[in-house]
C-alpha positions in Angstrom: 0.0 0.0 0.0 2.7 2.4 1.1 5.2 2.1 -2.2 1.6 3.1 -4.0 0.9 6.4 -2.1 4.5 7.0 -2.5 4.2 6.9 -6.2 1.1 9.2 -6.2 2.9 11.6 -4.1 5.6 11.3 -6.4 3.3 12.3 -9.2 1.3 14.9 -6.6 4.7 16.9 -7.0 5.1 16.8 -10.1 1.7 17.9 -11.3 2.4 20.8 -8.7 5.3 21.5 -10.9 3.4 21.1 -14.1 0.6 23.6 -13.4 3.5 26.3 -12.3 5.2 25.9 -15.2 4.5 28.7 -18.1 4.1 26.4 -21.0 1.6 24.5 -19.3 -0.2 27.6 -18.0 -0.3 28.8 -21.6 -2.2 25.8 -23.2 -5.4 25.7 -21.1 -6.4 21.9 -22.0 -3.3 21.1 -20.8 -3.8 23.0 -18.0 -7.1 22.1 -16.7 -6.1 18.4 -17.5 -3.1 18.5 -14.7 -5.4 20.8 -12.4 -8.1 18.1 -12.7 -5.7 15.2 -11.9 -4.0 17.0 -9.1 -7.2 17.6 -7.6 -8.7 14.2 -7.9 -5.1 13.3 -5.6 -4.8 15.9 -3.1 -7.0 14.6 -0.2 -4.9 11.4 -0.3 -1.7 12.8 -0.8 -2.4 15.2 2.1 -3.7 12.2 4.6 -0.8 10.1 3.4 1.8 13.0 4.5 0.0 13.5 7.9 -0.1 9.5 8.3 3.9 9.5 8.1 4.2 12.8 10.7 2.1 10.8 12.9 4.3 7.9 12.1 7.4 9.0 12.7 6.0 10.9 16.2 4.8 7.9 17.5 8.3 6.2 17.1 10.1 9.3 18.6 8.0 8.7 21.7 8.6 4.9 21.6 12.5 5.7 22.1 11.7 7.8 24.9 9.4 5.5 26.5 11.9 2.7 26.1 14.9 5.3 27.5 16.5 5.4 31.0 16.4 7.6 33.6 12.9 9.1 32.7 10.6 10.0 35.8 7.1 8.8 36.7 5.2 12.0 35.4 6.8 12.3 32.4 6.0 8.6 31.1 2.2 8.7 31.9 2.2 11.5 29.9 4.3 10.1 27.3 1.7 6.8 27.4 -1.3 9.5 27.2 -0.2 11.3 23.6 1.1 7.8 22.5 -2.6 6.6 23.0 -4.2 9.5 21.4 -1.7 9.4 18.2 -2.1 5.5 18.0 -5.9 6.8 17.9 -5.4 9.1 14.8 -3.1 6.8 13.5 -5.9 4.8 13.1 -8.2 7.2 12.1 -6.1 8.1 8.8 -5.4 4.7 7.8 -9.0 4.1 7.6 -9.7 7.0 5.8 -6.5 6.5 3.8 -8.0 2.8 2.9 -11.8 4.6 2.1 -10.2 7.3 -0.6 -8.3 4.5 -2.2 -11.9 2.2 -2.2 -13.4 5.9 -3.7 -10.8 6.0 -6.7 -12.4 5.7 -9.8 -10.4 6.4 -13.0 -13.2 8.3 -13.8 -13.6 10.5 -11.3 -12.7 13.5 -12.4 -13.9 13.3 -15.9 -16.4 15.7 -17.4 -19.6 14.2 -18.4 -22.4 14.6 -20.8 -26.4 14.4 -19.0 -29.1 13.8 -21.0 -32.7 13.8 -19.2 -35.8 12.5 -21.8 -39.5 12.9 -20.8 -41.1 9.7 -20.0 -44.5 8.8 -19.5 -46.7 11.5 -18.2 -47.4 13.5 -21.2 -46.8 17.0 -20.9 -46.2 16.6 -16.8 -43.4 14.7 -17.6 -41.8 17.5 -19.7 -41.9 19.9 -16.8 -40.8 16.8 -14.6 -37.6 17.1 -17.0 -37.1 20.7 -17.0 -37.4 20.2 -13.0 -34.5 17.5 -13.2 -31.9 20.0 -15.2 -33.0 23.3 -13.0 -32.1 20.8 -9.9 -28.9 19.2 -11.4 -27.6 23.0 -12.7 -28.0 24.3 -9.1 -26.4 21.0 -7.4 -23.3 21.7 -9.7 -23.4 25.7 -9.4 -23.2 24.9 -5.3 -19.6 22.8 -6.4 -18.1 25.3 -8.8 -18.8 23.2 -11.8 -20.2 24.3 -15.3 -23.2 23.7 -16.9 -23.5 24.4 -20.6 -26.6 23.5 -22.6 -25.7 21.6 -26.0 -29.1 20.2 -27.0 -32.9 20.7 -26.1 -36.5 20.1 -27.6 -39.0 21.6 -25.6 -42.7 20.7 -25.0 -46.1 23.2 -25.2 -46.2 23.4 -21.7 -42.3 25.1 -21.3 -41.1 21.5 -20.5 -38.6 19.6 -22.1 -38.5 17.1 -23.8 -35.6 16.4 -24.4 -32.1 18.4 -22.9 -29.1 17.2 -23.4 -26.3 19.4 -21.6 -22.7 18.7 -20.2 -21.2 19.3 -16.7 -17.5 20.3 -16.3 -15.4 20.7 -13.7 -13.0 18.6 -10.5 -15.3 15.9 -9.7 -17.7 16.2 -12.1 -18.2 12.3 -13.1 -18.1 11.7 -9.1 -21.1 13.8 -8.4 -23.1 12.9 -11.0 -22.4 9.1 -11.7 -25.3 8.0 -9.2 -28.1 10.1 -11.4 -28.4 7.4 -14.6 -32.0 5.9 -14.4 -35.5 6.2 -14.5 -36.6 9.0 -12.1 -40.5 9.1 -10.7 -42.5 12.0 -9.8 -45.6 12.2 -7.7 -47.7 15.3 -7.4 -50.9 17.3 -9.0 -50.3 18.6 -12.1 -50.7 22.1 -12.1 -53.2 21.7 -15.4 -54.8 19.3 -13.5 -58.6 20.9 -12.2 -59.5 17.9 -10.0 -56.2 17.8 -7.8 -55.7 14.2 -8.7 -52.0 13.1 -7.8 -50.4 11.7 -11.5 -47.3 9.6 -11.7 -44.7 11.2 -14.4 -41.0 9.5 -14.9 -38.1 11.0 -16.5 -34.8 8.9 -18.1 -31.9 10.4 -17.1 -28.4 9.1 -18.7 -25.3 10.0 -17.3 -22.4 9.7 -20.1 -18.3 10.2 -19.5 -17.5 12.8 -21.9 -14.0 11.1 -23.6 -10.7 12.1 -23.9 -10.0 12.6 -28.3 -7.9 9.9 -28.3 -10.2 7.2 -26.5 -12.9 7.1 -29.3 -11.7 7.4 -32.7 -14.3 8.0 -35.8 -13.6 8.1 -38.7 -15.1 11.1 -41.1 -16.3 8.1 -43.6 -18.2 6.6 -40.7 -20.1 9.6 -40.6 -23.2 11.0 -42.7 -23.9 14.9 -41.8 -26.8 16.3 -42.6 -28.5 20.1 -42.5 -31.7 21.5 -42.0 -33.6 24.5 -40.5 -34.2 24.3 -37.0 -37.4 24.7 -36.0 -39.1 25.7 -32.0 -38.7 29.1 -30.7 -34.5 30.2 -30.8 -35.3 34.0 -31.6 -35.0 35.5 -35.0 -32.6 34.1 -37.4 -32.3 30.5 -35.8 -35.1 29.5 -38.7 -33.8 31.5 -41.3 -30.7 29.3 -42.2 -29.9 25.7 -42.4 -28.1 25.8 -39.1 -29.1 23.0 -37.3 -27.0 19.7 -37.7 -27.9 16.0 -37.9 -24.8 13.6 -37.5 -25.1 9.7 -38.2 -22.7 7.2 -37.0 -23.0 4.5 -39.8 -21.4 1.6 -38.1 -23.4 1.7 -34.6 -26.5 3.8 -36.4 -26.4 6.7 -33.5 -28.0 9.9 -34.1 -27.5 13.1 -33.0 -29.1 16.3 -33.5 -28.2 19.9 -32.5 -30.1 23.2 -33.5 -29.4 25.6 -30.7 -27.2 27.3 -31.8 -27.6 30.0 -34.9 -24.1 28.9 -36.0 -23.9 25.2 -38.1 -20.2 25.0 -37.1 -21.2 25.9 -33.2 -23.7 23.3 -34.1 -21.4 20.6 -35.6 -19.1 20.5 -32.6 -21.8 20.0 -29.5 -23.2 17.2 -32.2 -20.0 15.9 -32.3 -19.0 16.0 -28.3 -22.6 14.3 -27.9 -21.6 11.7 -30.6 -18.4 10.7 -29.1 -20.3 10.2 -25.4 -22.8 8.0 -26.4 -20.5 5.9 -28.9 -17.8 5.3 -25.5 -21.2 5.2 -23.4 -22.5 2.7 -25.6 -19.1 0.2 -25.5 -19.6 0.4 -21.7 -23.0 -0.4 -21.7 -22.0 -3.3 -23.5 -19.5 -4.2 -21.2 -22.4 -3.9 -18.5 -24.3 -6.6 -20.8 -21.5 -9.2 -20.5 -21.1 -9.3 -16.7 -23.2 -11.2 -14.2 -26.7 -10.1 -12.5 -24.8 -10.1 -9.1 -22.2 -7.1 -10.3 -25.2 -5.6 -12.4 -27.0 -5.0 -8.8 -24.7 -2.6 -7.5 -24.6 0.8 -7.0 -23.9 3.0 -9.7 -23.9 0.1 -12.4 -25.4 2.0 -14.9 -28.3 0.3 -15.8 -30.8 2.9 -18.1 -33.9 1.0 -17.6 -33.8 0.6 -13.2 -36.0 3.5 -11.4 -34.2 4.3 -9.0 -35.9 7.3 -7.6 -39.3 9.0 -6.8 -39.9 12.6 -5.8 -43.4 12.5 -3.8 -45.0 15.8 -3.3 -47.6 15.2 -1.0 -45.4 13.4 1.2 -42.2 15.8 0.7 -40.1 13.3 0.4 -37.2 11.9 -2.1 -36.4 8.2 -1.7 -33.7 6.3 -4.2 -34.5 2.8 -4.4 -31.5 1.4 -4.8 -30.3 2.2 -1.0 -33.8 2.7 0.5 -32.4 6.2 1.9 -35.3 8.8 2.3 -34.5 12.7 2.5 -37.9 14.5 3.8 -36.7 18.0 2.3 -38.2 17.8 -1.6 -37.7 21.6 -1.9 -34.3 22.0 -0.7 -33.4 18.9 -3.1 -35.2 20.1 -6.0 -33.1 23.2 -5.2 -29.9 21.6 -5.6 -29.0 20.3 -2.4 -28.4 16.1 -3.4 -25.3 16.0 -1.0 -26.8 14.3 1.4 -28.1 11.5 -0.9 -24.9 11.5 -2.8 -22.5 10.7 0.2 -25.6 8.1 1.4 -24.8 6.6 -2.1 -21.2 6.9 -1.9 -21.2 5.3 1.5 -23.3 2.4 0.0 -20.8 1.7 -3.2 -18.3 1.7 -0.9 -19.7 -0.9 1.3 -20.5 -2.8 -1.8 -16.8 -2.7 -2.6 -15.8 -4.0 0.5 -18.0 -7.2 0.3 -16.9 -8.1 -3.0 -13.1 -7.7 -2.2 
């Protein structure tokens, strides 16, 4: 375990290096890539280093303690901060042991959301528009950024589809637990008789990839052009702006008309094309391995509901843990840290069992 941490505090220094050096600062990929990675190791690096200080304390008393000529008052003293840093000792090599559980190679990747309308007609469009209102605020309350790269939206000022991607140090990590079908319970504010309706939303959680982890090839690919249609202001219908790109081989399709530009256009299609085609190996991947690894937490699977949002009751519960938060409106406001660590706590649980 130790020769490990010493190798990532090897590289801890050197990306401290990296990110002061002017080259690096200059190239702002480069950049955020190192910031990201040094990020993603600091807490361990930081509980490794305090680990050793407590380590090498605890022998310094252990010489004294073992010394001649020391008086009574002095060694019950010595025993009583020997105790205590055996304590914390402790302490950090459990945590030391939970962060390395927590490491996921993809935890500090960027990702790609895409929330879809379910059934519920046009309650279930304003059920998705909910969903990316709550998820923008969750990841404005962690410094990360939200940008819009796709959306069709509903009569009622609902969506029916958004697709959007989420940027920033732990990006993947806050946001991997969201993939499913999500379940609303409440009255329908076009509803006259105050009946309670049940709307879902499909929420799909993608790894945005790295250029050189999916390649395409421009002959794999059939672009189309049309005029975008929906409300965008004037000009957005006025041009063929909005882009359709086909992936041949696998048959996945992506569309993009926000914009006014068909360039501006092009390259969200493209960053949504290259998420769902490394999405879409994983996914098969999920496919190949058994119903007992399929089961836990944060697996992936698109078609599982693993949450409901009950009005009447003010309460969010996720299925997969049966954890309950009885706040709705502070969750719906952004505030899913609770249920994330809850989550968190359970995968790493999970991990432990099937070591």
């Amino acid at each position: 375990m130790y020769e490990n941490l010493k190798e990532i505090e090897n590289r801890h220094d050197e990306l401290e290096k990296l990110i002061s050096d002017p080259k690096v600062i200059s190239d702002r990929n480069l950049y955020q890539k190192y910031a990201k990675e040094l990020a993603q190791i600091s807490e361990l690096v930081k509980s490794f280093r305090q680990l050793n200080k407590i380590s090498s304390e605890i022998e310094d008393l252990d010489k004294l303690l073992n010394s001649k000529g020391q008086d009574k008052d002095f060694l019950e003293l010595a025993k009583s901060e020997l105790s205590s840093l055996e304590e914390k000792k402790k302490a950090l090599e459990n945590k030391i042991e939970e962060l390395q559980q927590e490491e996921d190679k993809d935890a500090g990747r960027d990702v790609i959301v895409e929330i879809r309308a379910g059934t519920g007609g046009q309650e279930a469009s304003l059920f998705a528009a909910d969903l990316y209102r709550m998820y923008a605020k969750y990841a404005a309350r962690h410094n990360l950024d939200v940008e819009a790269l796709s959306s069709h939206s509903s009569e009622a000022k609902g969506f029916k589809e958004i697709i959007f991607s989420v940027r920033g140090n732990e990006a993947y990590k806050r946001m991997k637990f969201e993939s499913g079908v999500h379940r609303v319970q409440r009255v329908p504010t076009t509803e006259a008789s105050g009946r309670i309706h049940t709307s879902t939303a499909t929420v799909a959680v993608l790894v945005e990839p790295e250029e050189i982890e999916i390649n395409i090839e421009p002959k794999d690919l059939r672009i189309d052009v049309f005029r975008a249609t929906g409300p965008g202001g004037q000009g957005v219908n006025t041009t063929d702006s909005a882009v359709r790109i086909t992936h041949i081989p696998t048959g996945v399709v992506v569309s993009c008309q926000d914009e006014r530009s068909q360039l501006k256009n092009k390259a969200k299609a493209m960053r949504v094309l290259r998420a769902r085609l490394l999405d879409k190996m994983r996914q098969d991947e999920i496919s190949k391995i058994s119903n007992e690894r399929k089961s836990q937490i944060g697996s992936g699977e698109r078609s599982e509901k693993i949450r409901t949002y009950n009005f009447p009751d003010r309460r969010v519960t996720d299925h997969r843990i049966g954890f309950t938060i009885h706040q709705l409106e502070n969750f719906l406001e952004g505030d899913l840290d609770e249920m994330n660590e809850a989550l968190l706590k359970a995968e790493r649980e999970e991990k432990k069992k099937n070591r």
